[in-house]
C-alpha positions in Angstrom: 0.0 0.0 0.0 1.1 3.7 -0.8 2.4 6.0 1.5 -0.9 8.1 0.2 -3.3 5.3 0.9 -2.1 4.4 4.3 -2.6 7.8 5.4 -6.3 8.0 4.2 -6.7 4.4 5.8 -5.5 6.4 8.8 -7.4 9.4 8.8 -10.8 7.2 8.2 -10.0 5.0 10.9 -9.1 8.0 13.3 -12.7 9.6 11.4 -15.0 6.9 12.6 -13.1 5.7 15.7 -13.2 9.3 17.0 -15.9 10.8 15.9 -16.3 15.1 15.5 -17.4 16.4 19.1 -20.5 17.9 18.7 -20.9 21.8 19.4 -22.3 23.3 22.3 -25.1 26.0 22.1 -27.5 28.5 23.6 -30.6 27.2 24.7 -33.7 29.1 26.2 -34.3 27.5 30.1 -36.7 30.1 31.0 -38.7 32.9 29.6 -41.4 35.2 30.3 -43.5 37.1 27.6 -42.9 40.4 27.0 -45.9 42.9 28.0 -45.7 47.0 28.3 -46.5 48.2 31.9 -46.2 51.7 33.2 -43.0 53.2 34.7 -42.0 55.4 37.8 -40.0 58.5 38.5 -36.9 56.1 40.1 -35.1 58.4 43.1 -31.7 59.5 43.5 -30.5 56.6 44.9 -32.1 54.1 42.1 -33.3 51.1 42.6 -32.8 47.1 42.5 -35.2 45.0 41.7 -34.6 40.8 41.7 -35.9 38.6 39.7 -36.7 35.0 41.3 -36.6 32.7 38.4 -37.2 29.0 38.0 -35.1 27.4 35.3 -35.8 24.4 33.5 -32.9 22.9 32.1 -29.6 23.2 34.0 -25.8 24.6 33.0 -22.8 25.4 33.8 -22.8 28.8 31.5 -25.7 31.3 31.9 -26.5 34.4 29.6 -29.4 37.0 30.2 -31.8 38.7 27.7 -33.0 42.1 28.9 -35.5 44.0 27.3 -36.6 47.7 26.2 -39.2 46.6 23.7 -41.9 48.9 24.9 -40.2 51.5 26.4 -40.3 54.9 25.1 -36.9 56.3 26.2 -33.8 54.6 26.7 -33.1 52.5 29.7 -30.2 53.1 32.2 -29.0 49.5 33.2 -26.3 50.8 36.0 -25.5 46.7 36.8 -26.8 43.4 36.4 -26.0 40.4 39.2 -27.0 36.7 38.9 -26.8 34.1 41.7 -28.1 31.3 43.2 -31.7 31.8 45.1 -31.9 30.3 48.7 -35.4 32.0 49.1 -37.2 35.0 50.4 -35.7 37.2 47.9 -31.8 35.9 49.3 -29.4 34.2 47.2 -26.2 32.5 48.1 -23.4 34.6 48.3 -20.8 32.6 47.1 -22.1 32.5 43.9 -23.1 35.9 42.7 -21.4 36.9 39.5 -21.5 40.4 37.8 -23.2 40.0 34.0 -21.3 41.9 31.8 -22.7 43.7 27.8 -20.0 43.8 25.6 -17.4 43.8 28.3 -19.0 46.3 30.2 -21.3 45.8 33.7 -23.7 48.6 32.6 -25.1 49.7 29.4 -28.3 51.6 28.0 -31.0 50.1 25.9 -32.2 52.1 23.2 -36.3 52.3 22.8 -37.4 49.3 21.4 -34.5 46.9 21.4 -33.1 44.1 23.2 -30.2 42.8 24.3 -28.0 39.9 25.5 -25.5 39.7 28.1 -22.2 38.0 27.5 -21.5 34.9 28.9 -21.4 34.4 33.0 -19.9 31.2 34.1 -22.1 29.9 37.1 -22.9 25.9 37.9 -26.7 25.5 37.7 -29.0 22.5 38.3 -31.8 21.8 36.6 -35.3 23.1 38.1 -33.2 25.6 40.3 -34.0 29.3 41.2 -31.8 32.9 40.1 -32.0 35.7 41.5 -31.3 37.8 39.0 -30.6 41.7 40.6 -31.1 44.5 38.1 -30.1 48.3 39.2 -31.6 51.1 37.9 -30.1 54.8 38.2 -32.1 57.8 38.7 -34.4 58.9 36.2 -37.8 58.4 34.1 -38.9 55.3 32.8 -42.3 55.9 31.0 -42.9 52.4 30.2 -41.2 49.3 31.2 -41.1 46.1 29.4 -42.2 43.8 31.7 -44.4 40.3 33.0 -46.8 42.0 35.1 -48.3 39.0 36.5 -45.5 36.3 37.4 -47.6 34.7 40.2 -43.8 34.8 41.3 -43.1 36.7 44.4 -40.1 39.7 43.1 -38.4 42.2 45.3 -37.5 45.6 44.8 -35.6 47.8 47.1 -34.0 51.7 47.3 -30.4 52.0 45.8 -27.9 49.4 44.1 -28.4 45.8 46.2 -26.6 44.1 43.2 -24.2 41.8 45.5 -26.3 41.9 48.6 -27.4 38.6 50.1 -30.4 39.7 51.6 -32.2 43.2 50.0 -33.1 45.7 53.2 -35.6 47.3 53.3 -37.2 44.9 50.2 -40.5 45.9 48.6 -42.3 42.5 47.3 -43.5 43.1 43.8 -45.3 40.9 41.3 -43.5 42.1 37.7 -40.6 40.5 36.2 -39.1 43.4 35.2 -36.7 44.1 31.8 -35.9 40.5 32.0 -37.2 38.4 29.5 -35.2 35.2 29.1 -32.1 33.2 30.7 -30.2 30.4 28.6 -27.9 28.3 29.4 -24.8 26.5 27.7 -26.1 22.9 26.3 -25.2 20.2 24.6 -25.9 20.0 20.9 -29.0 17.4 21.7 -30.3 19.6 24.1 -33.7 22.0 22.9 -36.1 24.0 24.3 -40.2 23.5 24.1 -42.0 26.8 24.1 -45.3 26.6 25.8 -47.3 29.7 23.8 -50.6 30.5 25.3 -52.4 33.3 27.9 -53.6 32.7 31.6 -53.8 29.4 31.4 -50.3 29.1 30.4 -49.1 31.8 32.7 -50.1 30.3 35.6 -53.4 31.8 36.8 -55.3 29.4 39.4 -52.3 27.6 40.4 -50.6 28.5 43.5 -48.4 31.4 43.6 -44.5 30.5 44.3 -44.9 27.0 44.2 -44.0 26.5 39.8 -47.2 24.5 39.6 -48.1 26.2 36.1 -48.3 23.3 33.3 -45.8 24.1 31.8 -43.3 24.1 35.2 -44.8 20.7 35.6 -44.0 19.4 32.1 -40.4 20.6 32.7 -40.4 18.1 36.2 -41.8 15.4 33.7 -39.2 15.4 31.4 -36.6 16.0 34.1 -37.8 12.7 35.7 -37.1 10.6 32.5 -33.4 10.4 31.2 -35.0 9.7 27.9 -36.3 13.3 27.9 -34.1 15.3 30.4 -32.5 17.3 27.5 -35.4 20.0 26.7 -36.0 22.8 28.7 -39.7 24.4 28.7 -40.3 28.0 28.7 -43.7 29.5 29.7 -44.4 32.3 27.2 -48.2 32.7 28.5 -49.7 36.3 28.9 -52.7 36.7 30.9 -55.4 37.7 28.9 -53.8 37.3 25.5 -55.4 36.7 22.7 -54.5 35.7 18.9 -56.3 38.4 16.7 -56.0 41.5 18.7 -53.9 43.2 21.1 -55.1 43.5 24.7 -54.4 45.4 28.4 -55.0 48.8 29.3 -53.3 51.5 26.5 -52.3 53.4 29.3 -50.3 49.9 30.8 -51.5 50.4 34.4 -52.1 46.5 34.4 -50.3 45.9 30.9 -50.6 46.1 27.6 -49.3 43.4 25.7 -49.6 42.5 21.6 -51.7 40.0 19.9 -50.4 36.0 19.5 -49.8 37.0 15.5 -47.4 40.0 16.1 -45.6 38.3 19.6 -45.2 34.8 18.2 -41.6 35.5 16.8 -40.1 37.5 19.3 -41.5 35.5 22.5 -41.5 31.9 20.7 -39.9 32.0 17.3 -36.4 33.9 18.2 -36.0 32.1 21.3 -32.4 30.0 21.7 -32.4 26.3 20.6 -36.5 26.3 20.4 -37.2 23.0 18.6 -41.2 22.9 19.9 -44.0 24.9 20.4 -46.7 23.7 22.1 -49.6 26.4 21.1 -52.8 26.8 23.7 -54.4 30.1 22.6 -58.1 30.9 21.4 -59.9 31.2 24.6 -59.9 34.7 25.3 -60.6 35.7 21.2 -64.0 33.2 21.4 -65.0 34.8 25.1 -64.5 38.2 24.1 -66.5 37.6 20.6 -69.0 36.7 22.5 -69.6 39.8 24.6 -69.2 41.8 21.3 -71.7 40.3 19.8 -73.7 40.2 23.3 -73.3 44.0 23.8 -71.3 43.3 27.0 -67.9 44.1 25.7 -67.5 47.6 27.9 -65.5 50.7 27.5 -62.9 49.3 25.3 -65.1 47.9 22.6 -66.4 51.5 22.4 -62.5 53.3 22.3 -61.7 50.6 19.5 -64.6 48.8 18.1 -63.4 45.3 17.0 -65.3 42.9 14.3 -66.0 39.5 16.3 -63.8 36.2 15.7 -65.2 33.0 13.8 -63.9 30.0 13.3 -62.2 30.3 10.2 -60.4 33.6 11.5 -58.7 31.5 14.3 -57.8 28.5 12.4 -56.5 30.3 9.3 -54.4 32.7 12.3 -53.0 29.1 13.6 -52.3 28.1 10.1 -50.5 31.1 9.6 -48.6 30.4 13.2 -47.3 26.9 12.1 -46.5 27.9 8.4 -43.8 30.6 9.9 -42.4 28.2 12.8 -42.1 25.8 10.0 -40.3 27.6 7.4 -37.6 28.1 10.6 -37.7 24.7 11.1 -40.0 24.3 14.2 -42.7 21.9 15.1 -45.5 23.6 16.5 -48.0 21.0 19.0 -51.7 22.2 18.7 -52.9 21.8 22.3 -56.9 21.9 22.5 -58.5 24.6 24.2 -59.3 24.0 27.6 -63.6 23.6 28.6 -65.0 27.0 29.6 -68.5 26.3 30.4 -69.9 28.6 33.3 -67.0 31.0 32.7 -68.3 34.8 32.7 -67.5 35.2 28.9 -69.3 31.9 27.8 -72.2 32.0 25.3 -73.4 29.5 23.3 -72.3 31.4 19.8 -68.7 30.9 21.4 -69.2 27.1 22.4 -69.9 26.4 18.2 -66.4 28.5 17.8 -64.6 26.8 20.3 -66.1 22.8 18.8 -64.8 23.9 15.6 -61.3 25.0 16.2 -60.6 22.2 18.8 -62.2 19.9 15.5 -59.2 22.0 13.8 -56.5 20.9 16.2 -57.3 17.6 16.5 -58.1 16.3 12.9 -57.0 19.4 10.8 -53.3 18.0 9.9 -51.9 21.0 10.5 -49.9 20.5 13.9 -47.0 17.8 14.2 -48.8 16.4 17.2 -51.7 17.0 19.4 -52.5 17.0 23.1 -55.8 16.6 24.6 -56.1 19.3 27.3 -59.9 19.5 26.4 -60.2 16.1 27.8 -57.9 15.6 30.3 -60.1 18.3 32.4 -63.4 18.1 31.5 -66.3 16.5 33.4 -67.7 13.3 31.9 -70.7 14.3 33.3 -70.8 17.9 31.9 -68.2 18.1 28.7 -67.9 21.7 28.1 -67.2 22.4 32.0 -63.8 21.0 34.4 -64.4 18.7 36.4 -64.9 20.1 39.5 -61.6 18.8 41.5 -60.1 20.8 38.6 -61.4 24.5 38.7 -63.8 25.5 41.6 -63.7 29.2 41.3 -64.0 30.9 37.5 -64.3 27.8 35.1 -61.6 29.0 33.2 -58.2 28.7 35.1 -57.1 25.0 36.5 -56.2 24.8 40.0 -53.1 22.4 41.0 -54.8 19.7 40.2 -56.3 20.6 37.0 -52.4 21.3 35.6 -51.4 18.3 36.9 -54.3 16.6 34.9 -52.7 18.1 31.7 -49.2 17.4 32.1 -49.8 14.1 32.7 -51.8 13.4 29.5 -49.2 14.7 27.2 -47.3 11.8 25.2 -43.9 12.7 26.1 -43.0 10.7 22.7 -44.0 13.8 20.8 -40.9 15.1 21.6 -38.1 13.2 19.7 
């Protein structure tokens, strides 16, 4: 044999024996969707507010997304801390680490825009809490981009608490504020499942600080099996949200956040190493149709008259959904919308709507895969209502054990 042809006997033995590592990347471990709330006049002295987060899938890398989306002036970030959590708005000392934007620990954000941090090394397990400490300097902040309702308890206190322990003097606070996403370092096979949706998603009727929402529970699920351990699930509910139109207050006192068409790429598409989406959304379009057509729609309707929803307007919207996560190479799960019988927005002109789209999800061919939240909570007895161990209060949000009901009916085999 030739010189030449024992050295490519070599170098496809060495080819196959050791095979190309495969690359590390940036993958989305939690996330909150982005919503415009209003500002304050923030003091001389600024102010800190940290972030409790519960992360999904663990690393030993970290990098922050913080957002200006909404805002209306630039934003001051004077310094950004992440640590560990040990509870009551306190983290562990030992591991707080400065987050640094191009090199530097502060920046500005211009109106409008985002940004990511650089990379801060910091060990963290799976289904852990960050504190994540944000100081602002003095000055006017209009309109912050926000999650107004994280059904997470927050802290917020008077000056720059970046590398304190413990925050004196702590103001509890509901808002996630400017941060919109952590990541972490991952292994090639690792991916992230975006759950898209409104209340339901977000965590409304579940308990507060106790990560109970579905998707929280999905993320213990596929923690729990090695076969699945690799994806992370980030919650990218909004309270409230809807498809078709935008929704909140314009003024942002309790939010103002944009419609499911116009958010889907920057809270689902754009998000790092997203591989699924798992699409709940509908509810709130049907409900509020309903009082439009009712004459119950309220001040609003009247400031910005909207045409009701049908059928065909949601399912071509999902259509539309799926076509773009496609052409980016994303599988989008159609989850079916969850009974609302008895729920102050149902009418019977909205139970038709709701048939026909859930007909849509299950046996349209659209989605890559379906799950059955429809069934999974509903009464036997009563088929358009939860059963009643699942949602007591306003037929429309599942308690603990109504999102236990749904996690546990989703095929974890959708996700290969």
């Amino acid at each position: 044999m030739s010189s030449a042809l024992r050295l490519i006997a070599v170098l496809l033995l060495a080819f196959f024996v050791y095979p190309v590592c495969a690359q590390d990347h940036w993958v989305a471990s939690w996330g909150a969707g982005a919503v415009k709330t209003s500002g304050e006049e923030i003091p001389a002295a600024g102010v800190t507010y940290r972030d409790i987060v519960h992360i999904s899938l663990g690393g030993k890398q970290v990098r922050l997304t913080l957002s200006n989306r909404f805002g209306t002036e630039a934003l001051n970030v004077g310094g950004v801390t992440v640590a560990r959590s040990v509870g009551s708005g306190s983290v562990d000392g030992s591991t707080v680490q400065a987050v640094t934007f191009d090199g530097k620990p502060f920046l500005v954000i211009a109106p409008g825009a985002t940004v990511i941090s650089d990379p801060v090394s910091i060990d963290v397990a799976p289904l852990s809490d960050l504190g994540i400490s944000i100081f602002l300097p003095a000055g006017k902040v209009s309109f912050y981009t926000s999650h107004p309702v994280s059904h997470q308890t927050n802290y917020r206190a008077a000056g720059n608490d970046l590398h304190s322990v413990s925050m004196p003097n702590v103001e509890k606070v509901r808002p996630w504020r400017v941060l919109t996403a952590v990541d972490v370092m991952a292994p090639e096979s690792d991916a992230a499942i975006v759950a898209f949706g409104d209340s339901i998603t977000d965590g409304q009727g579940s308990t507060p600080d106790a990560n109970l929402r579905w998707p929280n529970r999905l993320a213990d699920r596929l923690q729990a099996d090695p076969k699945y351990a690799r994806f992370a699930v980030v919650d990218e509910g909004i309270g409230g949200n809807r498809i078709l139109h935008d929704g909140g207050t314009p003024e942002a006192r309790a939010g103002e956040h944009q419609k499911g068409l116009t958010r889907w790429s920057y809270d689902a598409l754009d998000r790092s190493g997203v591989k699924y989406i798992i699409l709940l959304e509908g509810v709130n379009d049907i409900g509020h149709s309903s009082l439009i057509r009712a004459g119950l729609a309220g001040r609003r309707q009247q400031e910005s008259p909207e045409t009701p929803v049908t059928a065909s307007d949601l399912i071509n919207a999902m259509t539309q959904m799926i076509d773009e996560a496609h052409a980016k190479g994303i599988k989008v799960i159609g989850a079916t919308l969850t009974p609302y019988g008895g729920a102050r927005y149902e009418r019977p002109d909205g139970d038709a709507i709701h048939n026909q789209v859930n007909d849509f999800i299950r046996h349209g061919g659209k989605f890559d895969g379906v799950i059955d939240f429809e069934k999974a909570t509903q009464d036997p007895a009563h088929p358009d209502r939860y059963l009643p161990a699942y949602n007591e209060k306003d037929h429309l949000h599942p308690d603990d054990e109504g999102t236990k009901a749904m996690t546990d009916s989703i095929d974890l085999s959708l996700f290969k």
